[in-house]
N, C-alpha and C positions, 0 to 999 in steps of 0.2 A: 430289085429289092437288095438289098446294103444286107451285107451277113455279119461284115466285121464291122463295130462301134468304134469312135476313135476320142478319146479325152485323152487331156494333159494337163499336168502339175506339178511343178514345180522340176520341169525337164524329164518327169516319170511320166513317159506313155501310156495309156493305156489300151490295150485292144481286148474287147470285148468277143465272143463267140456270141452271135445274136441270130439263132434259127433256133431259137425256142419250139416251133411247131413240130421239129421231129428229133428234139432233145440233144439240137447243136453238133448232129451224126456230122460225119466227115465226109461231105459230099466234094463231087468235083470242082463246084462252083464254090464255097466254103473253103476248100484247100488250096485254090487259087488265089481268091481274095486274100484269104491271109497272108499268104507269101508275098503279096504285094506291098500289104500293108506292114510286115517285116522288112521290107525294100525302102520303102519309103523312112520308117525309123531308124533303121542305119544307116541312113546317108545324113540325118539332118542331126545336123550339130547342136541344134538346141537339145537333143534326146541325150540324157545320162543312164537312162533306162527300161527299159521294158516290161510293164505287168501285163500276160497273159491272162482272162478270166472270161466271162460268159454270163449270160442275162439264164432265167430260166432257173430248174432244182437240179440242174442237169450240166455239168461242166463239159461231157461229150460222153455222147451214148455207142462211141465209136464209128465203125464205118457205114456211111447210108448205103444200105441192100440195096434201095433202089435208084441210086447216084452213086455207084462208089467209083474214088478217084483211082488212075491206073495206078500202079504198086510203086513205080516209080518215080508217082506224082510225093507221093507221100516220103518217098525214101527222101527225096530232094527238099521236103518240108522242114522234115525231119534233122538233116543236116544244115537245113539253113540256120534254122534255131541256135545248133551248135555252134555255127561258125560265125554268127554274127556277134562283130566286134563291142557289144552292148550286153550285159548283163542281163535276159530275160528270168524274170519271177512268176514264178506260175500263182494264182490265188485262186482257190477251189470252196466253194460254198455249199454243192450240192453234191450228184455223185460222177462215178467215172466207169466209164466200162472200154473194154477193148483197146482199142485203138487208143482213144482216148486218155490212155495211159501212156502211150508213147509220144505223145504231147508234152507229158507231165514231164517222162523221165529226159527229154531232151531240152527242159529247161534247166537256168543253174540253178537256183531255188525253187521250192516249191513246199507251200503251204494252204492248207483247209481246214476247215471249220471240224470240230470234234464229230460232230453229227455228220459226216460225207462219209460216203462207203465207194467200195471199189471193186472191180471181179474182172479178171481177164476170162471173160464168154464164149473165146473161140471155139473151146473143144466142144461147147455143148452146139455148136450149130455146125461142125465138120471141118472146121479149118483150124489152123494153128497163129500164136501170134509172131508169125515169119517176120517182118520189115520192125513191126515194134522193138524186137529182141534188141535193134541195134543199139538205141540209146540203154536199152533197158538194163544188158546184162552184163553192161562193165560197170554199172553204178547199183546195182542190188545184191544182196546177200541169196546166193545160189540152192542154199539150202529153205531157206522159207519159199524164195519162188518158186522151188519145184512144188508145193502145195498147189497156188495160186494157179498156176500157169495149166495143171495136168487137171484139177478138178473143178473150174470154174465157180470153184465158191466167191459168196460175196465178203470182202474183210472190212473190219474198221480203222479209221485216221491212225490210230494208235497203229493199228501193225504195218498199216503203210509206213509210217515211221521208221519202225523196228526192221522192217525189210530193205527200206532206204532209196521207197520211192517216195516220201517225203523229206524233207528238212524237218517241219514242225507243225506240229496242229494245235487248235488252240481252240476255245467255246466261242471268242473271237477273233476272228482270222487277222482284221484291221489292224487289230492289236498288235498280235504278233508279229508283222509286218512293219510297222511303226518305225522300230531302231532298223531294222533291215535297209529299209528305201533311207532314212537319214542315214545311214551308213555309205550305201551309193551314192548318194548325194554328197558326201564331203570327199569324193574318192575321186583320185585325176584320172579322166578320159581316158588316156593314154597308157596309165597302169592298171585302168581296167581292164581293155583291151589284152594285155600283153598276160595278166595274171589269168582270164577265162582260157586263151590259149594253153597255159599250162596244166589249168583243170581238164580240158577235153581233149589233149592230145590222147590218151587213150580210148576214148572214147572214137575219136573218127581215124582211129586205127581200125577198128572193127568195124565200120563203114567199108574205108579202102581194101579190108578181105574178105568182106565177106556180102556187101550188101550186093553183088550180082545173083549170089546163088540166092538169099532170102527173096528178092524178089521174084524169080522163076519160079521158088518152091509157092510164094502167096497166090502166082497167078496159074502154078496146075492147082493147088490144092479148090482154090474158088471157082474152078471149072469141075471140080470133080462129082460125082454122082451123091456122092455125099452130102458136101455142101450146100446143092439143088436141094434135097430133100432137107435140112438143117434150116437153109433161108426158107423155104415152101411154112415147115411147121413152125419156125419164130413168128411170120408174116399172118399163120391161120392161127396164133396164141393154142400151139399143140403142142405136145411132146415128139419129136423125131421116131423112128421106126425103131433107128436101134435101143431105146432105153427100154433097160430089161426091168 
């Protein structure tokens, strides 16, 4: 079964997230496919572009509990995104949770629908969002996500905005998007390339220091006795032991 969708227009790729039956989670076979299908649009010349987006009400429900890819499957996703010489634009229509976000934040743009909501869920299932942080925390406002990140509430397009895990939301996304892709599109290859470099040199700075230790601390933390009981009562729709 095909997970990633593949259209194109007018040199704007598109890859689709299409495992709508467990809401586009980030399995092993999911995060493989993608990277593939990232390999393939950056090497083909006719691609000016890349829009990331998803079939389904669900943009990625983050990591599949019960597929999930190694830490450093994802680390390596994650910085491919960044490193490939193509502009990727995220488009979101439905919601995002976990992981799911680290998706978002390691694209260059990134826009959703008014109505999409967001919540980094780790803490409420006993993990933390370790490997995400990377794209995450050189490009957000430190003080909003300490909300987001410690209390796993759910936020709206609007404060993803404001936090600056969007560019822009809109009632239509399309819309919004519109001047964006004709923008890329009148933009030369080769100063695309060189100008994404200079947006994400800090960003895979914080890769090169740090993503050895994020990924140790994701794979004790999802070993841990906690976690077991966090995935057990997500899986049986319960509250965990410790909620007081």
């Amino acid at each position: 079964m095909t997970l990633i969708a593949r259209t194109r227009a007018r040199a704007v790729e598109t890859l689709s997230l299409d495992s709508p039956h467990n809401r586009n989670a980030l399995s092993a076979a999911l995060v493989g496919e993608l990277a593939d299908a990232l390999t393939d649009a950056g090497k083909d010349t006719g691609v000016r572009a890349i829009v990331l987006t998803h079939t389904g009400n669900t943009f990625s429900a983050g990591a599949d509990l019960k597929d999930p890819p190694p830490p450093e499957a994802l680390v390596a996703l994650l910085r491919q995104i960044i490193e490939l010489p193509k502009p990727v634009v995220a488009r979101v229509t439905g919601h995002v949770r976990a992981g799911g976000l680290g998706l978002l934040a390691a694209c260059d743009i990134a826009a959703a629908a008014t109505d999409a909501t967001f919540a980094f869920t780790e803490v409420r299932i006993g993990v933390a969002p370790a490997v995400i942080s990377l794209p995450i925390l050189p490009r957000t406002d430190p003080r909003a996500l300490a909300r987001h990140y410690l209390t796993g509430e759910r936020f709206a397009a609007s404060e993803a905005v404001a936090t600056g895990l969007l560019t822009t939301c809109d009632s239509d996304v399309d819309k919004a998007l519109d001047p964006i892709l004709e923008g890329l599109r009148r933009s030369a290859p080769d100063a695309l390339a060189e100008t994404k470099r200079l947006l994400t040199a800090r960003v895979l700075e914080a890769f090169d220091r740090d993503a050895a230790d994020l990924t140790a601390l994701s794979a004790r933390l999802f070993s841990s006795p906690q976690a077991r009981e966090g995935m057990t009562a997500f899986l049986e729709r319960r509250d965990p032991a410790w909620v007081v």
